[in-house]
Structure formats: C-alpha cells, structure tokens
C-alpha positions in Angstrom: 130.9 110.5 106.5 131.6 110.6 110.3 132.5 107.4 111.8 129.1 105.6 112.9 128.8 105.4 117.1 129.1 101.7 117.8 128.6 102.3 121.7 126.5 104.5 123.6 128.5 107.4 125.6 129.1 106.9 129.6 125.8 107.3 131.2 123.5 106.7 128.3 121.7 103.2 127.6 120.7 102.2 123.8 117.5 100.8 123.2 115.8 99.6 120.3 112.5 100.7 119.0 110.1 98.7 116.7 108.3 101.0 114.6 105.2 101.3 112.3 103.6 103.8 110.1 101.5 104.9 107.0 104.0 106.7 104.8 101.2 108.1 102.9 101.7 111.6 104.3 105.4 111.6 105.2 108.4 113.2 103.2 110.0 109.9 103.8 112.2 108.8 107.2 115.1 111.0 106.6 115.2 114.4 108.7 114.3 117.5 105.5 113.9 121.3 106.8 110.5 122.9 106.3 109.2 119.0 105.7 107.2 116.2 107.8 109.4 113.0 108.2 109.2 110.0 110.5 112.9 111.0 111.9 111.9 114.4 112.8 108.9 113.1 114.6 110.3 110.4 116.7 113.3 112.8 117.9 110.6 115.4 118.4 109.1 113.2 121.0 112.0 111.8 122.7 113.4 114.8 123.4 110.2 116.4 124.9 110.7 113.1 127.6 114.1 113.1 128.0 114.8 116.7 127.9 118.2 116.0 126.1 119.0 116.1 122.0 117.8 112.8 120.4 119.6 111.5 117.0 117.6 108.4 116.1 119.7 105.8 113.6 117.3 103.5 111.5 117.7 100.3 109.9 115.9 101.2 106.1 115.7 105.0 105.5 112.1 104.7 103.4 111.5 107.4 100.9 108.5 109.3 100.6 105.0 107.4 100.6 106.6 104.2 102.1 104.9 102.4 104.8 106.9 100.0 107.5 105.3 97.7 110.1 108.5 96.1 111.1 110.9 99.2 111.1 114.1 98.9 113.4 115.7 102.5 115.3 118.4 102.6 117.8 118.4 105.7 120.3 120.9 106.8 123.1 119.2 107.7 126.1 120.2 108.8 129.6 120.4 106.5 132.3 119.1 108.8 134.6 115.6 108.7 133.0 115.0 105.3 134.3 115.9 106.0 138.4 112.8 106.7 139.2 109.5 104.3 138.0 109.9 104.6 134.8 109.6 101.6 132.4 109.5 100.6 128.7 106.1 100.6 128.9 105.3 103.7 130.4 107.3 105.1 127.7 106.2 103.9 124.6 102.5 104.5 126.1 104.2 108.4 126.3 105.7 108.5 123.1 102.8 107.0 121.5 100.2 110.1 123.3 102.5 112.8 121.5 102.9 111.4 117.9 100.8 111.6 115.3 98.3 108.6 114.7 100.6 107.8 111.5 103.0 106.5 113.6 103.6 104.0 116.7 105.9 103.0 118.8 105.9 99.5 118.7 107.9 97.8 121.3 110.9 99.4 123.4 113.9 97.4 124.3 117.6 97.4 125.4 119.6 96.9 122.6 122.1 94.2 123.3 126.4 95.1 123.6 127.4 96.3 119.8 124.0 96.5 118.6 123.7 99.5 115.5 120.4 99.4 113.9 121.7 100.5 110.3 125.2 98.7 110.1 124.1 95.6 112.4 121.1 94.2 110.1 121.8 91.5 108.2 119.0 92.2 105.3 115.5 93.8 105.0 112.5 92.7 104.1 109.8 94.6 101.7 106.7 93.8 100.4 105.1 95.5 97.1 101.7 95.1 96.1 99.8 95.7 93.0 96.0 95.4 91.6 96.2 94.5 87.9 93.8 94.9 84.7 92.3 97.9 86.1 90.5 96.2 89.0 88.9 98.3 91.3 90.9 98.9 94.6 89.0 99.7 97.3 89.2 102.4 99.6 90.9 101.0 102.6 94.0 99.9 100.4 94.1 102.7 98.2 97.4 104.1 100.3 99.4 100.9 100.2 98.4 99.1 97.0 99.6 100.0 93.3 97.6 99.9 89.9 98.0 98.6 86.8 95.5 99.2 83.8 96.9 95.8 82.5 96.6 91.8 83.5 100.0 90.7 84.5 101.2 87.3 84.4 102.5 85.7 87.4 104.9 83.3 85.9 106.5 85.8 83.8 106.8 88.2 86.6 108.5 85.4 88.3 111.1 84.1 85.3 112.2 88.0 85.3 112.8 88.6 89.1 114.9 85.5 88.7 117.8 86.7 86.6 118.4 89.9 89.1 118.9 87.3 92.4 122.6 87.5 93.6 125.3 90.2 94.2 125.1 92.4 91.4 125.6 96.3 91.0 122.0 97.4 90.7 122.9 100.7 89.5 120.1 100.1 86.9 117.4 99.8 89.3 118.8 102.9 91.9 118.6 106.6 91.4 122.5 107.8 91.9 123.1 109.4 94.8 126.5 111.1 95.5 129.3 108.9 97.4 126.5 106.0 97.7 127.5 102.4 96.5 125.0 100.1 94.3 126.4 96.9 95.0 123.9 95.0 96.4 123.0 91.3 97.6 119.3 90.4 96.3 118.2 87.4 98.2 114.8 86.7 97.4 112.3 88.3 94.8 109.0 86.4 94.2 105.6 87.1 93.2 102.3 85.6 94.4 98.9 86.3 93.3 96.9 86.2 96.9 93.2 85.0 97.1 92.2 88.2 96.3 93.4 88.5 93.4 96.5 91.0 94.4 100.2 90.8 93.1 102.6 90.5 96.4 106.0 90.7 95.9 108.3 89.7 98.5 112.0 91.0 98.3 114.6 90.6 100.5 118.5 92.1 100.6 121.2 93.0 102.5 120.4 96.3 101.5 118.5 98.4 99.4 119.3 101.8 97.4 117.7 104.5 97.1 114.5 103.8 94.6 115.7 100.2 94.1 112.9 98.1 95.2 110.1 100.2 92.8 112.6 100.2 89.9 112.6 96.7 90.2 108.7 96.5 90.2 108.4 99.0 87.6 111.0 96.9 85.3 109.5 93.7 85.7 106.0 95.1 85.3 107.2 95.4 81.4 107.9 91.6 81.0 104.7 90.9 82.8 102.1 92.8 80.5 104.1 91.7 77.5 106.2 95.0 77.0 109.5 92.9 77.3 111.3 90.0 77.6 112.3 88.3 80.3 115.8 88.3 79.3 115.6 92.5 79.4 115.9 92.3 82.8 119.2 90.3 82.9 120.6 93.1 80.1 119.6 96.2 82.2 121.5 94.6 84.9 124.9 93.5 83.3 125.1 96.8 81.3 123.4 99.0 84.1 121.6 100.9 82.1 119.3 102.9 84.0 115.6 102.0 84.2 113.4 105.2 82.8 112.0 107.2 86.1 108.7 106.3 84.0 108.3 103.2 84.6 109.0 103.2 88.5 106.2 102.5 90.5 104.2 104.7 93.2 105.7 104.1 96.5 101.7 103.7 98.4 102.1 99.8 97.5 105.7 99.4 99.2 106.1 98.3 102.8 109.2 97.4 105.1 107.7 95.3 107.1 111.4 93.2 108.6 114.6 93.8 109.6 116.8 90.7 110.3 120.0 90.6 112.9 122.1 88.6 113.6 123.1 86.7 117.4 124.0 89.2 120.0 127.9 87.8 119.8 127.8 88.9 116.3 126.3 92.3 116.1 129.3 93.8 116.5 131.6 92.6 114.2 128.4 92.5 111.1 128.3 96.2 111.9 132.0 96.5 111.6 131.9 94.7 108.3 129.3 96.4 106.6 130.5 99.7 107.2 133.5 99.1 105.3 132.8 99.9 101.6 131.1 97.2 99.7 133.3 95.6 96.8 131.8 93.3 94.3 
C-alpha cells in the first residue's frame, strides 16, 4: 500500500467535507469502473471546479446500499481557487448544483495541521435498524430499515452484543479481504426498541471491516428469535468461525451517521499510530 499523504503538497489547502447520502442506489463509496459510487461522484464534481485531479480520502468506506449522514472526506485543493471571492459556501452551494440528489455536501471546512480523514478518526459510529414479526414498514423507510418475519427480543439481543465488546479479531463477523487485518476494538453495541416499535442498534469502533457491522446483526438476530444461544456469539468469536453469508443482513437498514477525532494537537500522531499494523 503507498504510504498515506499526511500533508497536503505546497500550494494546496486540505479541507474537510461532511457528507450525506442514501446508499440505496450506489455501488458503495469505493471508486469501481463501469459502476456508480459516492467516490466517483464527489471527485467528479470537484474536479469540474477546480480544474485539477481530485483523490478524495474518507473516514468509513461503506459498501453497497449503505447510507451515512455524518460521513467525514478530506480533499487537497489548490490555493489558487480561493484568490478571488470564492468561499466555502459558494462551494458547497456548487458542488451540491452538480451532484446527484443522493448526495450532499454537508459543510466544508479547513482541516486543521495533520488532519487525515481515514487514519485520524478515532472510531465510527453506525446505526442498524430492523422491523420485527413481519410488521409492515412503510414506504418512506423501506430503503434504510431491515425486516424480520420474526418478534425479536430486546434483552436477548442485548445479553449477545455483550460478549463481542472489547478488542477481539472479528474475523467471524468480516468477509476476508486480501492483506486486510480483523483486529478490531468494539466499543459499544446496544439495542433499543424506539416508540415505534423499531429495533435500533447503536455500534461504535475504532474501525469496522468489511461486512462486520451486518454480520454482527445477522448473528445476533439468531439469539434474538430463539435460533441460538447467547453464548454462540462468544464461541463464533474466540474460534472465528465465520458467520454464514446467509444470515447477514441487507445493508438498506445500516447508516454511518459519526465519525469521532480527536484534538487538533493530536490528529497527527492518532494517524501515525493507526497506520501501523494493528496487533492484538
């Protein structure tokens, strides 16, 4: 892998961009030939601004069918854009007039000394949600909402997401990808049932791999409809036995919606850190 840019080049400023989107038509974030992605969007419409090649580096590279409302991207522009009247503003209001109406440009903003919007975050934050005993989900949430044709118990969702908390290898819960790492710290998993009767995971890590997040869903779906037991979860983790690709779920109910980072002071040396391979 070439060695991440940690500062932008003489003459170029990095900003950050806060980004949103329905992933319901998307390929995922990551750039594919002959495919619609986020990535190949957003450069798109940089470049037709800045007249100069775009690479865009993002916190939480979201598969296909994700959504994100709090997504994090880091881009190198010239300076020489800005001598004239243009401002942030003006900018995102550009941006926003050539993409699609899938995704927006949030806010634009300079990104502070040593600031990297992959290797500088100090976790992310999903949500996952899910309509149970084959209650009817209606049409505005049918792209970011999952089914389930059985009732699922809260409590026992919650005992299971328990035992995978911590720094583990999740290499249970990730589909293997060549050269990637598994190691992972799980901060936070919790279920709530909200007023309308919806399952709303919350899950937070330092990282996520690829698939992790709906293999975990998927997994802990079996101890909620009485498939498994709660302990199951603790032994697909410690012998990391891979969860079947049939019981992950649909990526519509799964949303990034949070990227954390640490003080300016410290962006720096976090991205330095993480970058080095992860040991357990």
């Amino acid at each position: 892998m070439a060695q991440p840019t940690l500062f932008p080049e003489s003459g170029f400023r990095r900003l950050r961009l806060d980004i949103a989107y329905d992933g319901t038509n998307f390929y995922g974030w990551g750039a594919q030939p002959d495919r619609r992605t986020i990535q190949d969007l957003i450069e798109e419409a940089i470049s037709r601004i800045s007249r100069t090649d775009v690479e865009s580096i993002v916190a939480g590279r979201t598969d296909a069918g994700v959504h994100a409302t709090g997504q994090v991207v880091h881009v190198d522009l010239p300076d020489a854009m800005f001598e004239g009247d243009l401002t942030y503003k003006d900018l995102r209001y550009k941006l926003n007039r050539i993409l699609d109406e899938d995704v927006r440009i949030m806010d634009i903003s300079d990104a502070p000394e040593g600031f990297h919007a992959r290797f500088s975050a100090l976790r992310r934050y999903y949500t996952y949600k899910i309509i149970d005993n084959n209650d009817v989900v209606p049409p505005q949430s049918r792209y970011n909402v999952a089914s389930w044709y059985r009732p699922l118990d809260v409590d026992r969702m919650n005992e299971a997401s328990k035992l995978v908390l911590g720094h583990h290898d999740f290499a249970a819960f990730c589909k293997f990808r060549q050269g990637g790492t598994t190691i992972r710290s799980l901060e936070k998993y919790e279920w709530v049932r909200d007023k309308d009767g919806v399952l709303v995971a919350d899950v937070v890590a330092d990282a996520f791999c690829y698939s992790m997040v709906r293999n975990l869903v998927g997994a802990v779906v079996c101890v909620a409809d009485g498939r498994k037991d709660p302990s199951w979860m603790a032994e697909l983790l410690a012998n990391k036995e891979r969860v079947s690709d049939s019981l992950v779920f649909p990526a519509r109910g799964l949303t990034l919606y949070r990227v954390d980072y640490p003080s300016d002071d410290q962006l720096l040396e976090r991205a330095k850190r993480t970058i080095a391979k992860r040991e357990i």
